[in-house]
N, C-alpha and C positions, 0 to 999 in steps of 0.2 A: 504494500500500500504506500502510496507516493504522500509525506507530510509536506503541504506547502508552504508556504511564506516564512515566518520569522521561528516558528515550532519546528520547522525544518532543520535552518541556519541552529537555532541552539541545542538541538540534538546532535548536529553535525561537532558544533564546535564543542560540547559534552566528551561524545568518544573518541575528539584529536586529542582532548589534555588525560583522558585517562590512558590512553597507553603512550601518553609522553612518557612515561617513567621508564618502562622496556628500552624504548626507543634512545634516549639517553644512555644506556646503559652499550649501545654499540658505536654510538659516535664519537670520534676525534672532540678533544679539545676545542679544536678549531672550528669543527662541523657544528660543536655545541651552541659558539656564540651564535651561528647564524641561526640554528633550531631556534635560539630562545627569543630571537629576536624576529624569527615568523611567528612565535606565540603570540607574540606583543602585537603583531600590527593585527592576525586575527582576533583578538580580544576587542583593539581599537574599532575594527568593521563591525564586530559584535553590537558595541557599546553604540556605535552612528544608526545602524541597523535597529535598535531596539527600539528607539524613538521615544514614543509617551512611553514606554514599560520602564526607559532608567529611571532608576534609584533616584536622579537627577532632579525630575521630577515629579516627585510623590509630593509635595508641598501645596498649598491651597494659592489660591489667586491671591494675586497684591492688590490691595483698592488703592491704594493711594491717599492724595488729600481732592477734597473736593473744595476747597479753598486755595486762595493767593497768599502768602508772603509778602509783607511792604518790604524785608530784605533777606536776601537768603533763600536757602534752601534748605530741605534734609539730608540730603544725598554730602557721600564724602566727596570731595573735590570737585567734582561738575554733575550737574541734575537732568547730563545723558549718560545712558549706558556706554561701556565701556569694554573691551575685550582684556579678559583676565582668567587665573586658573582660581579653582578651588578642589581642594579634600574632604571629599563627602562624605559620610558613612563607610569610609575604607577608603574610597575608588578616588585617583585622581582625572579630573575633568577640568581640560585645558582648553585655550581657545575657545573660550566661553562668552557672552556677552553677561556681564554682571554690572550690579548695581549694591552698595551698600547704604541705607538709610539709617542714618545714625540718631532720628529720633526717635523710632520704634524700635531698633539697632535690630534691622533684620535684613538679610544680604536676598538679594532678587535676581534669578537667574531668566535669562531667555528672556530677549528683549522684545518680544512679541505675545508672548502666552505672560509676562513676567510671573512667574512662579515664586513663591516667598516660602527660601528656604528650612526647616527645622531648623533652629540652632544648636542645639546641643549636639548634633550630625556633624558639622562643621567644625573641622580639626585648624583648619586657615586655609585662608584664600589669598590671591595677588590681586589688585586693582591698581591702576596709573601709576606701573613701579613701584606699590607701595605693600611690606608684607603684613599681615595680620594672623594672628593667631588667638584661640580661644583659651582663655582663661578659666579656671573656676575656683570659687572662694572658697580657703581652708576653712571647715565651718569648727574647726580643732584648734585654730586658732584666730581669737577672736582680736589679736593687735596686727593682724595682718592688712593692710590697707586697698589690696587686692579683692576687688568684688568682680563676681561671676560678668564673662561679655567678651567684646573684644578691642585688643590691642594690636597696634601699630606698632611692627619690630622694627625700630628704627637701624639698630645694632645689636650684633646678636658674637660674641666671642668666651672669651671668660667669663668676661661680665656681660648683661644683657640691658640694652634699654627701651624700655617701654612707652607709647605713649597713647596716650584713651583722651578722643573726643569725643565728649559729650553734647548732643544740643537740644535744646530745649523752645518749646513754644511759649510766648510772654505773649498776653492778650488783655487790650487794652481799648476802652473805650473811647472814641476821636471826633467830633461833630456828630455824634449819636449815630456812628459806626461802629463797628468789632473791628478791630485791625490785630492782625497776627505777626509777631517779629521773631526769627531765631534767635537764642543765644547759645553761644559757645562757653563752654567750660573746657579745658585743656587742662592735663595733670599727665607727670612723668614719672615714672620708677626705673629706677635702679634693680637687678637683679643680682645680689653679690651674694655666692652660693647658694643656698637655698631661698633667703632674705629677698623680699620685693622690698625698697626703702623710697617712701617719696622722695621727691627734688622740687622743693619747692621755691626755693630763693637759689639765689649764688652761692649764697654761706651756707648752707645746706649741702651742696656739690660739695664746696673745700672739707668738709667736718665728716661726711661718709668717704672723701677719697682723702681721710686725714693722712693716713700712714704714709700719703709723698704728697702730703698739702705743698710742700714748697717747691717742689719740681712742676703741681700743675700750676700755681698761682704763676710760677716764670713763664709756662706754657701759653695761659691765658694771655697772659699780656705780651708775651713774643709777638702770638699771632692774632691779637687784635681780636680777641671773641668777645661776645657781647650776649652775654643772657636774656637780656632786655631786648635787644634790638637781633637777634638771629639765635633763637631758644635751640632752636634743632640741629645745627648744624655746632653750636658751640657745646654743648652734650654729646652728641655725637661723636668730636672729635676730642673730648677729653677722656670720654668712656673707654677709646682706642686708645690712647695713650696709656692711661692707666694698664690696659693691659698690657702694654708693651714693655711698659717700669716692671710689671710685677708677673712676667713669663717667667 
């Protein structure tokens, strides 16, 4: 009996990886990498092939706002979608069209159907060069500053640095209008070994990177960083240093 369309293909592709193991078992070193590497591209055909069945998306429809903004938006960096990867429920899916909305902090895939992903499913995604990954609050410990969602891995080495925008909708009466405004709330940690530690001021940075406070304060001022005036980039590039003092 002939099974058509896509119950076919996953049957098919069922009994190629179950006697992958035999099969393995007579090829060359060399024959191997290309075996594993025709897995790969049939798993990818799999996964284009399966269509509404991926995993991808199981998610319910995005509504959206049915209102304007006097400034702003929800969305991180721009309020169109964007081609990016994310790690779903196990499986990575690249080349994606995504959206993250960081008021309801839920990431939207499929810039046509927009699908609003599970979060807790979501291991990290990429959007406009930018990595993200999901955090969850030690509920073991309660001085940890770390709540459940997701961050922005600025830098990621020995030390780790984090960073979580939040926005928020302020709604305010105006000529006996409702007017809606975002605001942003911005907040950075440090991950120094197990430790998330905010960074909230300057003196803050110098006091958790005490132990070579005065290699970074020469550092700072070498290269002309400025907490106030380029937050990301001057964290960024102290958090690398540091690790470099203390490899």
């Amino acid at each position: 009996m002939k099974i058509p369309g896509k119950a076919g293909f996953v049957l098919g592709l069922i009994f190629f990886l179950t006697a992958s193991s035999s099969l393995m078992a007579q090829l060359s070193a060399e024959d191997s990498v290309f075996y594993k590497q025709a897995v790969k591209n049939l798993v990818e055909v799999y996964k284009r092939a399966a269509g509404d069945q991926s995993r991808l998306y199981n998610g319910s429809q995005y509504g959206g706002y049915l209102f304007s903004f006097i400034n702003g938006h929800a969305f991180f960096y721009d309020d169109k979608p964007s081609v990016g990867s994310v790690l779903y429920d196990g499986v990575l899916y690249e080349n994606t069209a995504l959206q993250f909305d960081e008021v309801q902090e839920v990431l939207i895939a499929d810039s046509v159907r927009r699908i609003q992903l599970l979060n807790d499913r979501v291991e990290r995604f990429t959007l406009f060069n930018n990595n993200f990954v999901r955090l969850v609050k030690d509920t073991s410990n309660l001085a940890s500053p770390i709540k459940t969602g997701f961050y922005n891995l600025l830098y990621e080495g020995k030390s780790s640095l984090l960073k979580r925008e939040e926005k928020f909708i302020r709604e305010e009466v105006s000529t006996g209008e409702l007017q809606r405004f975002i605001e942003i709330h911005t907040f950075y940690y440090l991950k120094k070994g197990k430790d998330y530690l905010p960074l909230r001021t300057r003196n803050a940075v110098l006091t958790i990177f005490s132990d070579k406070k005065k290699e970074i304060r020469q550092y700072i001022r070498k290269n002309k960083l400025s907490y106030k005036h380029d937050r990301d980039n001057m964290l960024i590039k102290v958090t690398a240093y540091y690790d470099q003092l203390t490899h």
